[in-house]
CHARMM-style PDB file with segment names, atoms N, HN, CA, C and O in Angstrom:
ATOM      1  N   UNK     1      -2.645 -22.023  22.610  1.00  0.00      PROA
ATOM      2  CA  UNK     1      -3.429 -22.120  21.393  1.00  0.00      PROA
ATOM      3  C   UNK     1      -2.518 -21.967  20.178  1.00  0.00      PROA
ATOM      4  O   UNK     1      -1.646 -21.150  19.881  1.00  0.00      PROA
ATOM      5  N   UNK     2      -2.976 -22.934  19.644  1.00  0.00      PROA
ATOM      6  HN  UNK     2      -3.684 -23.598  19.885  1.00  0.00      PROA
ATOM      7  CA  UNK     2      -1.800 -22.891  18.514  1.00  0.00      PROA
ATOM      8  C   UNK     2      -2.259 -21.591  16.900  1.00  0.00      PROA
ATOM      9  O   UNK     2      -3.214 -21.581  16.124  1.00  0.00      PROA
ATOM     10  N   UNK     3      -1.346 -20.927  16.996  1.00  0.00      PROA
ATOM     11  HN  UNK     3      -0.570 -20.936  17.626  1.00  0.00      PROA
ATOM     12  CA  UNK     3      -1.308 -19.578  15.990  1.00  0.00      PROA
ATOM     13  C   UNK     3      -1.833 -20.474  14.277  1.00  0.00      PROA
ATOM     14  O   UNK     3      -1.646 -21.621  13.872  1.00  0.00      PROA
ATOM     15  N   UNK     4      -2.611 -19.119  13.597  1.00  0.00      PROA
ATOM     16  HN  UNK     4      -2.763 -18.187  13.927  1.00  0.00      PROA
ATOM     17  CA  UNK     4      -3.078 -19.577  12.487  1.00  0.00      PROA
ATOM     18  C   UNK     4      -1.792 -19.462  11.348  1.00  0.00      PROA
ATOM     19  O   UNK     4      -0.803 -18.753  11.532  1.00  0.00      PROA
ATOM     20  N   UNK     5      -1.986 -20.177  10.328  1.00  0.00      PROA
ATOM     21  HN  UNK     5      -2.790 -20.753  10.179  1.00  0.00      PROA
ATOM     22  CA  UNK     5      -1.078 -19.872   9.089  1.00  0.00      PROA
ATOM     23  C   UNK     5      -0.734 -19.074   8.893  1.00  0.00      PROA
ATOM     24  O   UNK     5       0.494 -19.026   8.825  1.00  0.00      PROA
ATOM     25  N   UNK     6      -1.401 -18.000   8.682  1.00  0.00      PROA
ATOM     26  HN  UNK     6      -2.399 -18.039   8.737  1.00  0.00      PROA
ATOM     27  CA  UNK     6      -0.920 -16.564   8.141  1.00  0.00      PROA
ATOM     28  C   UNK     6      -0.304 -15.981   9.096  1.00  0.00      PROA
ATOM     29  O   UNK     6       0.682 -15.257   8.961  1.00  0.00      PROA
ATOM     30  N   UNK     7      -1.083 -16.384  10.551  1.00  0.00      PROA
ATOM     31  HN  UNK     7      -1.884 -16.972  10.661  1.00  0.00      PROA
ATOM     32  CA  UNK     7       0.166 -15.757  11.623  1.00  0.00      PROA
ATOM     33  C   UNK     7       1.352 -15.909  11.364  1.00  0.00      PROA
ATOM     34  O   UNK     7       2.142 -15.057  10.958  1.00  0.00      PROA
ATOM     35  N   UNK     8       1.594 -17.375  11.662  1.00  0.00      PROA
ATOM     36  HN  UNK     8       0.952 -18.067  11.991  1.00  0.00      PROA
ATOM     37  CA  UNK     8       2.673 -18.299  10.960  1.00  0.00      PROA
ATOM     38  C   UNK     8       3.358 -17.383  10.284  1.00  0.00      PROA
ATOM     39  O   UNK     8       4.077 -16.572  10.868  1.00  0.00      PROA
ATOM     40  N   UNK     9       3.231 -17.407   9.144  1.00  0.00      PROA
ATOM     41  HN  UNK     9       2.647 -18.067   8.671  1.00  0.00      PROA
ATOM     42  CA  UNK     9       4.055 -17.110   7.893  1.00  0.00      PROA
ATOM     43  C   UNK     9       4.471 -15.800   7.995  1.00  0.00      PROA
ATOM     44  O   UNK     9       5.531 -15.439   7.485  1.00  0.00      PROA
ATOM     45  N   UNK    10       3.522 -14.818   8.790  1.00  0.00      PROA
ATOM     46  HN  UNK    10       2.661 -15.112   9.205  1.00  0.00      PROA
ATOM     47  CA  UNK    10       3.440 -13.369   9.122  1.00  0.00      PROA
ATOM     48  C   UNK    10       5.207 -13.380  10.063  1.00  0.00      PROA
ATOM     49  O   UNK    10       6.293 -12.866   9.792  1.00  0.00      PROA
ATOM     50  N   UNK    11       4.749 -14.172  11.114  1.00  0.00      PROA
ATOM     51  HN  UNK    11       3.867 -14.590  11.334  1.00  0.00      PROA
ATOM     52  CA  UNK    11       6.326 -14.195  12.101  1.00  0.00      PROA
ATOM     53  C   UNK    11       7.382 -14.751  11.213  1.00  0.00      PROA
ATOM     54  O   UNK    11       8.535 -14.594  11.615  1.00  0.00      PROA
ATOM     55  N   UNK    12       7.205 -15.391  10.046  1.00  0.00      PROA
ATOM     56  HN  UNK    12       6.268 -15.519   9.720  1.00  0.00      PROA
ATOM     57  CA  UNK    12       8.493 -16.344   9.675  1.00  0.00      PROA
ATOM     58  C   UNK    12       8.863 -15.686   8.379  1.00  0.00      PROA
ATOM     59  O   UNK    12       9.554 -16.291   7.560  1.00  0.00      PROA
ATOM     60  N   UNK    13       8.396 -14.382   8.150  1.00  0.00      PROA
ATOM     61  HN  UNK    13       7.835 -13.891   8.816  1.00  0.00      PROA
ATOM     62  CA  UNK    13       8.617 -13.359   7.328  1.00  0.00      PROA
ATOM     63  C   UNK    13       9.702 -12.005   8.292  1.00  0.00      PROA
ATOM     64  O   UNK    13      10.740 -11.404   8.015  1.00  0.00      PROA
ATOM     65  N   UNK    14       8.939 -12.009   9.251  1.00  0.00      PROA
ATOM     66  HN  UNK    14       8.095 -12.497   9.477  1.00  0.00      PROA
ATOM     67  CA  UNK    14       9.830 -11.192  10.246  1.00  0.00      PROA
ATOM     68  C   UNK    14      11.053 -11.746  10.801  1.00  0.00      PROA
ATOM     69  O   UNK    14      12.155 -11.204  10.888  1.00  0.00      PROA
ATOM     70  N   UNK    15      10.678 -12.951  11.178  1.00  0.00      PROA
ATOM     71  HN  UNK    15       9.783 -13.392  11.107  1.00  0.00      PROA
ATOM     72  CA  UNK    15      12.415 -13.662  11.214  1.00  0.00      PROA
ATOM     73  C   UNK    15      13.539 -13.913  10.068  1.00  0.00      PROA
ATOM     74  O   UNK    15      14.765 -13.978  10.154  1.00  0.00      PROA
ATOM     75  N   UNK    16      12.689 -14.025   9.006  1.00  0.00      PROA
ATOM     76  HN  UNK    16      11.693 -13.972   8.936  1.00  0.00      PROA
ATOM     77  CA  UNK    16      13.965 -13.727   7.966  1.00  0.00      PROA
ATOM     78  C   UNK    16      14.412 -12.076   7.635  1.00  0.00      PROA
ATOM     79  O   UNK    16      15.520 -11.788   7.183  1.00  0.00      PROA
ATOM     80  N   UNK    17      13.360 -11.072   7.940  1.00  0.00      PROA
ATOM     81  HN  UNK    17      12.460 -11.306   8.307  1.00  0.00      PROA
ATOM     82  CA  UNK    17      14.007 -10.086   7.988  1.00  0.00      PROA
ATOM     83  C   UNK    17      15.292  -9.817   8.921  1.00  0.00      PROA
ATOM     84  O   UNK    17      16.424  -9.377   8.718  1.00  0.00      PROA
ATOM     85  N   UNK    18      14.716 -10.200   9.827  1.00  0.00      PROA
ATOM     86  HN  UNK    18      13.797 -10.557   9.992  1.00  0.00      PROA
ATOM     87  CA  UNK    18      16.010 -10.095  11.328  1.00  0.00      PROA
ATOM     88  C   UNK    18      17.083 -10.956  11.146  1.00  0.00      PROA
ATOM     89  O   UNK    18      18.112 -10.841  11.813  1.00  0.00      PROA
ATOM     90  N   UNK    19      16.930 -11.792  10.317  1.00  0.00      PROA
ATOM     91  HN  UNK    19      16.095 -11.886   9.776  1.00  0.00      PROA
ATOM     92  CA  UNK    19      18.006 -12.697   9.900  1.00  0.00      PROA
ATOM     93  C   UNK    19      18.973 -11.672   9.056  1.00  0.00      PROA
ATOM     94  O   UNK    19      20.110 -11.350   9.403  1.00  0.00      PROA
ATOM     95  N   UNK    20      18.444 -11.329   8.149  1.00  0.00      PROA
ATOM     96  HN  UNK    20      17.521 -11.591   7.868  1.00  0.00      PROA
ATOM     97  CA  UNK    20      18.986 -10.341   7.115  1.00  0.00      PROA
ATOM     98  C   UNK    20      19.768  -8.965   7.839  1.00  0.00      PROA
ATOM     99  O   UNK    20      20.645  -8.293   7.295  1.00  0.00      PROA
ATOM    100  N   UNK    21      19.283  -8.784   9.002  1.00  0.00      PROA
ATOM    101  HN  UNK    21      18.571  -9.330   9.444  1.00  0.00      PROA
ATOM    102  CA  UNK    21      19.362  -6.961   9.325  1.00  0.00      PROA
ATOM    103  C   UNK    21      20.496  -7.832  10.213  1.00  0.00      PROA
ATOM    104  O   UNK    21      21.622  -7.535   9.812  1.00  0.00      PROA
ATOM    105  N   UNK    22      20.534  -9.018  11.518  1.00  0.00      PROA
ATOM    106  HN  UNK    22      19.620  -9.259  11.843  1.00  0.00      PROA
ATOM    107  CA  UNK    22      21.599  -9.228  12.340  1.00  0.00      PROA
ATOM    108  C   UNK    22      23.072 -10.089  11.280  1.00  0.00      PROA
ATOM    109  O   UNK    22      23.286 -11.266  11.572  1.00  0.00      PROA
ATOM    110  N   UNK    23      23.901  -9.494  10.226  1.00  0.00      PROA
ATOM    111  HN  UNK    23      23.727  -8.539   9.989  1.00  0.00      PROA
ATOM    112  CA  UNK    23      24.517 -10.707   9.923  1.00  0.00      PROA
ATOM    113  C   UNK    23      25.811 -10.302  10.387  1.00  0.00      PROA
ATOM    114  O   UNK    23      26.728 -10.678   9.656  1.00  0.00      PROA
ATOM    115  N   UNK    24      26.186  -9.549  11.536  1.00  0.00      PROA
ATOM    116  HN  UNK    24      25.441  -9.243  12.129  1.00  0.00      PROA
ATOM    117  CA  UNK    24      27.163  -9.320  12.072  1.00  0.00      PROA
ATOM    118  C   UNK    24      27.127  -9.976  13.676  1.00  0.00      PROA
ATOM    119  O   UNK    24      28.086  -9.911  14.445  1.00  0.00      PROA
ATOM    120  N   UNK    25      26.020 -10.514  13.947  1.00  0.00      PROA
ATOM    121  HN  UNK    25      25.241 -10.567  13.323  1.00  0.00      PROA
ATOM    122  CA  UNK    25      26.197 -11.211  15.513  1.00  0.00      PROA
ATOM    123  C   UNK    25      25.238 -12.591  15.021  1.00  0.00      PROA
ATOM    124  O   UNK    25      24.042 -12.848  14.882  1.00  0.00      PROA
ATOM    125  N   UNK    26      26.998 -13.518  14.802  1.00  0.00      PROA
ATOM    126  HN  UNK    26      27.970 -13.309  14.915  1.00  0.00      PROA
ATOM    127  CA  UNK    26      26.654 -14.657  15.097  1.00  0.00      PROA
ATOM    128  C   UNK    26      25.340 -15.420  15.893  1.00  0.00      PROA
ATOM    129  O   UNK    26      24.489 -16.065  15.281  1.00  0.00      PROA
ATOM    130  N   UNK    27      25.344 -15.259  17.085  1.00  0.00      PROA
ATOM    131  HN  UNK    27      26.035 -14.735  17.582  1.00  0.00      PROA
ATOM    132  CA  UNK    27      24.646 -15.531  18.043  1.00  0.00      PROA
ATOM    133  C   UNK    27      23.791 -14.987  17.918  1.00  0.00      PROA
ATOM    134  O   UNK    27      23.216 -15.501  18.878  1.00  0.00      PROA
ATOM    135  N   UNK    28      23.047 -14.274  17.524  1.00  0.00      PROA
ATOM    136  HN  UNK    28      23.514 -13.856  16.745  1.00  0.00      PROA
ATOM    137  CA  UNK    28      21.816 -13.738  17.498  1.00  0.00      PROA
ATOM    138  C   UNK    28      21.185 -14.465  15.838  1.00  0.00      PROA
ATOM    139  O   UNK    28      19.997 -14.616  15.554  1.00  0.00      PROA
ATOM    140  N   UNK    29      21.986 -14.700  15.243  1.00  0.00      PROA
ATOM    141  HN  UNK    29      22.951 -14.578  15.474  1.00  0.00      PROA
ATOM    142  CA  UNK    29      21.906 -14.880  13.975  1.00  0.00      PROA
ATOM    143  C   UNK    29      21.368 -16.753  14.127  1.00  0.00      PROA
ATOM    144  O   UNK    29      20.420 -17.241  13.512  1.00  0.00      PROA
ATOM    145  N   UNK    30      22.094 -17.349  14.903  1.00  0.00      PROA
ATOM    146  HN  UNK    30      22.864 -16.953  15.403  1.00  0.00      PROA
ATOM    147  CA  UNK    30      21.387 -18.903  15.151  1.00  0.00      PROA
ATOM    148  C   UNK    30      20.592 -18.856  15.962  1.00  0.00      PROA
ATOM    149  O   UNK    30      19.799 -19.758  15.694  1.00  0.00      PROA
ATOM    150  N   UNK    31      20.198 -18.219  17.061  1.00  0.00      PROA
ATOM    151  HN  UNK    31      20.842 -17.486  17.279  1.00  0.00      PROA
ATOM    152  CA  UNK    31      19.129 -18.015  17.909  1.00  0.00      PROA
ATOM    153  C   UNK    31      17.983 -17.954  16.816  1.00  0.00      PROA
ATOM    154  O   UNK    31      16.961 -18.631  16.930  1.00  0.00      PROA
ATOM    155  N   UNK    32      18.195 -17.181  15.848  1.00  0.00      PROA
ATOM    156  HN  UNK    32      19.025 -16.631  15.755  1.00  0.00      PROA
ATOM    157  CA  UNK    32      16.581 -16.665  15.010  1.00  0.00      PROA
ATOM    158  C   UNK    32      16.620 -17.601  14.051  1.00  0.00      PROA
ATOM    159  O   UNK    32      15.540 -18.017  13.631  1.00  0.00      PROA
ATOM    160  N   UNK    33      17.541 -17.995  13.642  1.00  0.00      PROA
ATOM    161  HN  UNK    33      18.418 -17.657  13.983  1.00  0.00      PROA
ATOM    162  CA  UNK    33      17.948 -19.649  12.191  1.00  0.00      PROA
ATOM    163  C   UNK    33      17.053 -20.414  13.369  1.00  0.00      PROA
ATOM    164  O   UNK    33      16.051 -20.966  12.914  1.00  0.00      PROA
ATOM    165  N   UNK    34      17.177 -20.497  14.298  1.00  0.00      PROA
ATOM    166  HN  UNK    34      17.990 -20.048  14.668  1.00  0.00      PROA
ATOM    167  CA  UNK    34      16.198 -21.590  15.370  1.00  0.00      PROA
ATOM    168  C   UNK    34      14.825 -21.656  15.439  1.00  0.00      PROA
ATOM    169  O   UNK    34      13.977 -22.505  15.166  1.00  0.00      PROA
ATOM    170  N   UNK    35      14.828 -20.880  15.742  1.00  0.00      PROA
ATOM    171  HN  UNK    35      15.517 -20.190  15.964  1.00  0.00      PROA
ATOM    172  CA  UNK    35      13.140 -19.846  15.866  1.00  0.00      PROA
ATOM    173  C   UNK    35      12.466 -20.365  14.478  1.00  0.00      PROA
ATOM    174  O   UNK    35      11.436 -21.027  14.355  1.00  0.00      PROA
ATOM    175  N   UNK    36      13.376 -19.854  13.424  1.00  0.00      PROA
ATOM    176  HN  UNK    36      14.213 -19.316  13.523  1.00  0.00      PROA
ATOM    177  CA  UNK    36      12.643 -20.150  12.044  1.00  0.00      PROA
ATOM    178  C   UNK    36      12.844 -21.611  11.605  1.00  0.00      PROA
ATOM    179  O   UNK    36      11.995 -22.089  10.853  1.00  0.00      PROA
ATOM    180  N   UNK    37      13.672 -22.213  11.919  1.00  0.00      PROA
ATOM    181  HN  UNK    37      14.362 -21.825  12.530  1.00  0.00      PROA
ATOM    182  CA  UNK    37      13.257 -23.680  11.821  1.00  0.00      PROA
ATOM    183  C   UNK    37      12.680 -24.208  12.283  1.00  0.00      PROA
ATOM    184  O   UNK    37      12.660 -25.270  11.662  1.00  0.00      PROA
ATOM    185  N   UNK    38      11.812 -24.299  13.408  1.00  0.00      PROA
ATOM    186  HN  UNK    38      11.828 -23.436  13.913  1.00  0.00      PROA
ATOM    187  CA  UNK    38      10.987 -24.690  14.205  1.00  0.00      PROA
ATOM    188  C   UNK    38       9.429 -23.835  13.693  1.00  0.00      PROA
ATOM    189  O   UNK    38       8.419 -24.532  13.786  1.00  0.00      PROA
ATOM    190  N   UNK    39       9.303 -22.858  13.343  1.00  0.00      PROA
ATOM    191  HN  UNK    39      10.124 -22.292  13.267  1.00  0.00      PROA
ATOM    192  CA  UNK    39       8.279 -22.449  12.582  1.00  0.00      PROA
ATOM    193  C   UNK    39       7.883 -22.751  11.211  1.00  0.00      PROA
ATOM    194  O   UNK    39       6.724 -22.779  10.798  1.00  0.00      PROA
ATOM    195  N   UNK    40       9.244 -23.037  10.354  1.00  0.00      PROA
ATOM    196  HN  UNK    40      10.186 -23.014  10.689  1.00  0.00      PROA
ATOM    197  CA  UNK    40       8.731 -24.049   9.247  1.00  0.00      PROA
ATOM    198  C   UNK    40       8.415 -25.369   9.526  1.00  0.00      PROA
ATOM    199  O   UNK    40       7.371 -25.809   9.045  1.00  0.00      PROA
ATOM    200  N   UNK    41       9.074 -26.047  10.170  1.00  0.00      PROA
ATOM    201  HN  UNK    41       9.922 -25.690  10.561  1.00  0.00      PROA
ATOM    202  CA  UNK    41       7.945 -27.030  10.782  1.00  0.00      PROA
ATOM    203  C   UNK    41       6.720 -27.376  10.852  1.00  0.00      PROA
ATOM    204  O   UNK    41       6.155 -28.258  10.205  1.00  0.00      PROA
ATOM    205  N   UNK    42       6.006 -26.214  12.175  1.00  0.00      PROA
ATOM    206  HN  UNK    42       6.464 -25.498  12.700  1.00  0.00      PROA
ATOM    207  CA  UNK    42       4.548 -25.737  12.061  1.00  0.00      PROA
ATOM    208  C   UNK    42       4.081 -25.683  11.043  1.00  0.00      PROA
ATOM    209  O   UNK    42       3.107 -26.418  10.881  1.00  0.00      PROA
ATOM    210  N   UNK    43       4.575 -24.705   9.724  1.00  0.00      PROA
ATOM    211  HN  UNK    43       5.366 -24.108   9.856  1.00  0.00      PROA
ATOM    212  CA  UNK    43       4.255 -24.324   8.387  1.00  0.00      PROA
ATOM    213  C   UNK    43       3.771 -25.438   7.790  1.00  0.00      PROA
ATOM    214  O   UNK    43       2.622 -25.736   7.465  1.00  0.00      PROA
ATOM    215  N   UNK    44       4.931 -26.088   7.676  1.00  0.00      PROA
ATOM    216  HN  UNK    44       5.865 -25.846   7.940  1.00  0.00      PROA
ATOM    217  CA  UNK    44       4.576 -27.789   6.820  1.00  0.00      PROA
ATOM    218  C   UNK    44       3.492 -28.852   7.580  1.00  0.00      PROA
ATOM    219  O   UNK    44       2.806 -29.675   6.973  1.00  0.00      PROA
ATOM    220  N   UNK    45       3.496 -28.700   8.660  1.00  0.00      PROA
ATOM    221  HN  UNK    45       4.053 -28.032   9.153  1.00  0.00      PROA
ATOM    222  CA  UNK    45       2.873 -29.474   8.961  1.00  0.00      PROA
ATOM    223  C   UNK    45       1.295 -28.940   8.751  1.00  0.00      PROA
ATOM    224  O   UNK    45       0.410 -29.696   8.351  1.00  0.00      PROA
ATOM    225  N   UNK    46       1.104 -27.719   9.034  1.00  0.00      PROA
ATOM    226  HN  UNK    46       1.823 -27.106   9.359  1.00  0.00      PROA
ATOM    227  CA  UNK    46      -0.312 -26.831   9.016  1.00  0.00      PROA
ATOM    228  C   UNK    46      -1.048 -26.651   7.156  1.00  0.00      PROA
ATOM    229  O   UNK    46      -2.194 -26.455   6.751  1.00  0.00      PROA
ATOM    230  N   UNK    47       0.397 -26.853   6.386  1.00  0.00      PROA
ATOM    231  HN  UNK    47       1.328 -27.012   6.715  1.00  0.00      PROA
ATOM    232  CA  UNK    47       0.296 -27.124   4.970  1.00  0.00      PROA
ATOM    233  C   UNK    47      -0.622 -28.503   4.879  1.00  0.00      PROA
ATOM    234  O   UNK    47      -1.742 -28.640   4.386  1.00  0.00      PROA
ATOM    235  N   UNK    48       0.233 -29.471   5.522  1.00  0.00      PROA
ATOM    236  HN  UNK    48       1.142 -29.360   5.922  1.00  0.00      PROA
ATOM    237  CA  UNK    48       0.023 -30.867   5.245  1.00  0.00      PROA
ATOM    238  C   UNK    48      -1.193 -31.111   5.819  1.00  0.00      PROA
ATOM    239  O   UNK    48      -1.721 -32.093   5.298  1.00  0.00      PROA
ATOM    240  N   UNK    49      -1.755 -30.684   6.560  1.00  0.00      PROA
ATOM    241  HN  UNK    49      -1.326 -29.886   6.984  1.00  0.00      PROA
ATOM    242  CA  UNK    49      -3.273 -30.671   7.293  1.00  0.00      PROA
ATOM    243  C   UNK    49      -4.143 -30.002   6.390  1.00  0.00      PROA
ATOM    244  O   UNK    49      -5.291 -30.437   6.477  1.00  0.00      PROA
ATOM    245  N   UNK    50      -4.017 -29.216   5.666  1.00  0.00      PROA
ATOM    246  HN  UNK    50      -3.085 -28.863   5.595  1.00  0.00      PROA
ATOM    247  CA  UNK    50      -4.710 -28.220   4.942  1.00  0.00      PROA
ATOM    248  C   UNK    50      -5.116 -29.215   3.685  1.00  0.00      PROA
ATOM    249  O   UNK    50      -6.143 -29.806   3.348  1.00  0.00      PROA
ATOM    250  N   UNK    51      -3.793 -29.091   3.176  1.00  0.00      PROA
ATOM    251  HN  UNK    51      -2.960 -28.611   3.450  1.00  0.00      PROA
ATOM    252  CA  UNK    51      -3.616 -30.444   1.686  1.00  0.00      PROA
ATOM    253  C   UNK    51      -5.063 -31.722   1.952  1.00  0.00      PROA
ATOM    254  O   UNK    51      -6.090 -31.882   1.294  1.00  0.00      PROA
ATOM    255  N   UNK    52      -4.491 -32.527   3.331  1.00  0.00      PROA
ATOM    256  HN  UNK    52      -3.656 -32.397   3.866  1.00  0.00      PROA
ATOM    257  CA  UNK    52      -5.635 -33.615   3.559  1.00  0.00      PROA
ATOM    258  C   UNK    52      -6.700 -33.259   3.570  1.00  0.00      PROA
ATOM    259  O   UNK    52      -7.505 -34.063   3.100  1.00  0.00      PROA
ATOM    260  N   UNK    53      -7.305 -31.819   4.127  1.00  0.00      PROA
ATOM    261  HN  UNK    53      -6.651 -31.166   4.508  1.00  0.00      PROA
ATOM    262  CA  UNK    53      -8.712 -31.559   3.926  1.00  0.00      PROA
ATOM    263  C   UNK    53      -9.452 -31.249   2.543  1.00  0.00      PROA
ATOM    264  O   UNK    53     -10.628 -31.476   2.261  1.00  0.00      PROA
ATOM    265  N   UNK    54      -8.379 -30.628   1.697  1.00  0.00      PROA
ATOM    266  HN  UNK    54      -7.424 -30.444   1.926  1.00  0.00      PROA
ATOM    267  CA  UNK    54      -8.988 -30.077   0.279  1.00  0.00      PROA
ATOM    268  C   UNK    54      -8.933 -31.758  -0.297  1.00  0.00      PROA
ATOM    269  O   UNK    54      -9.886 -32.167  -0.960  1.00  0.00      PROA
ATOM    270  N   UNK    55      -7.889 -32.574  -0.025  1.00  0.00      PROA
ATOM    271  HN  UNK    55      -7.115 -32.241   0.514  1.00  0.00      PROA
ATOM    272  CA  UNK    55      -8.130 -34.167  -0.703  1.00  0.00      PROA
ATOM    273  C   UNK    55      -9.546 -34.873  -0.399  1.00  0.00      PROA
ATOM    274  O   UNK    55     -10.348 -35.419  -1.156  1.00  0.00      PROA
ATOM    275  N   UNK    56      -9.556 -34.619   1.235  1.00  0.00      PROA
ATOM    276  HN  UNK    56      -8.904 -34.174   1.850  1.00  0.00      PROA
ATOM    277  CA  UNK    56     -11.052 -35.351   1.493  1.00  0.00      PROA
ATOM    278  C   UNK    56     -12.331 -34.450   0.834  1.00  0.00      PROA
ATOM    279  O   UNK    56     -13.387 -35.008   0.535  1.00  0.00      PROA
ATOM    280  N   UNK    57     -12.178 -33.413   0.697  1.00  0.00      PROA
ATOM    281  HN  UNK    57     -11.320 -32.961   0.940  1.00  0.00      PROA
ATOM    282  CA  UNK    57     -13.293 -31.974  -0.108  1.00  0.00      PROA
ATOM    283  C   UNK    57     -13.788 -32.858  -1.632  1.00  0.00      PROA
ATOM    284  O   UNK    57     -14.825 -33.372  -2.051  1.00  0.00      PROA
ATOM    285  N   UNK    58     -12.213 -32.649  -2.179  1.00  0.00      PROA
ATOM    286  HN  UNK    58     -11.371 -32.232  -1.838  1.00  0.00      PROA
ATOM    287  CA  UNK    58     -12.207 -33.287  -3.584  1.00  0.00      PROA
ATOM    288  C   UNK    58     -12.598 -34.719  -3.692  1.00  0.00      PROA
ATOM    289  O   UNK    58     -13.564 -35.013  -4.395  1.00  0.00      PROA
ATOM    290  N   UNK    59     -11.984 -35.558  -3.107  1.00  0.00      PROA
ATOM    291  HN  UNK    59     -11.199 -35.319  -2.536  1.00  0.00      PROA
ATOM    292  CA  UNK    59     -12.380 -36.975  -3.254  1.00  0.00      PROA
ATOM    293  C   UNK    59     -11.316 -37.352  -3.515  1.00  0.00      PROA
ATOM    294  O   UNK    59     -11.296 -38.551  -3.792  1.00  0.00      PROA
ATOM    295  N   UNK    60      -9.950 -36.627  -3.575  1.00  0.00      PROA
ATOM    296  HN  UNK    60      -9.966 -35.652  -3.350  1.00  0.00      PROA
ATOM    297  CA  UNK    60      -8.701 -37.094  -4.223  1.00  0.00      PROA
ATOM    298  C   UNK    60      -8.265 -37.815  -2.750  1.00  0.00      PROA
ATOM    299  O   UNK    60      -8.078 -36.758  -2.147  1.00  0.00      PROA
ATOM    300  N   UNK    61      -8.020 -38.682  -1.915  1.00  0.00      PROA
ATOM    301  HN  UNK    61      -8.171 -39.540  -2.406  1.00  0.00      PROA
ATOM    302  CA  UNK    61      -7.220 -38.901  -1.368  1.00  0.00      PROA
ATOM    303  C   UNK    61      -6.571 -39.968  -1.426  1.00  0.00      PROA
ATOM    304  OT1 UNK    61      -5.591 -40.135  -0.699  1.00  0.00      PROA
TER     305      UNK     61
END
């Protein structure tokens, strides 16, 4: 089941913390750069789904 936005953003807030706290192990440091690129992804895309519904709401599309 795919996680809501705020989940989302909730984990991709915690991965930039851990980004921040690991900047002495490489490898742990692109493991989580991974993680969080692949969750902005989700982000944008869950944005871009959101966007089309308030367009069809409004009439703007």
């Amino acid at each position: 089941m795919d996680k809501s936005f705020e989940d989302n953003y909730k984990k991709m807030e915690e991965l930039l913390e851990d980004l921040e706290e690991n900047k002495d192990n490489l490898d742990e440091s692109i493991r989580i750069y991974q993680q969080a690129n692949e969750l902005y992804k989700q982000l944008k895309d869950q944005l871009g789904e959101y966007k089309a519904k308030v367009e069809v709401i409004t009439g703007n599309e």
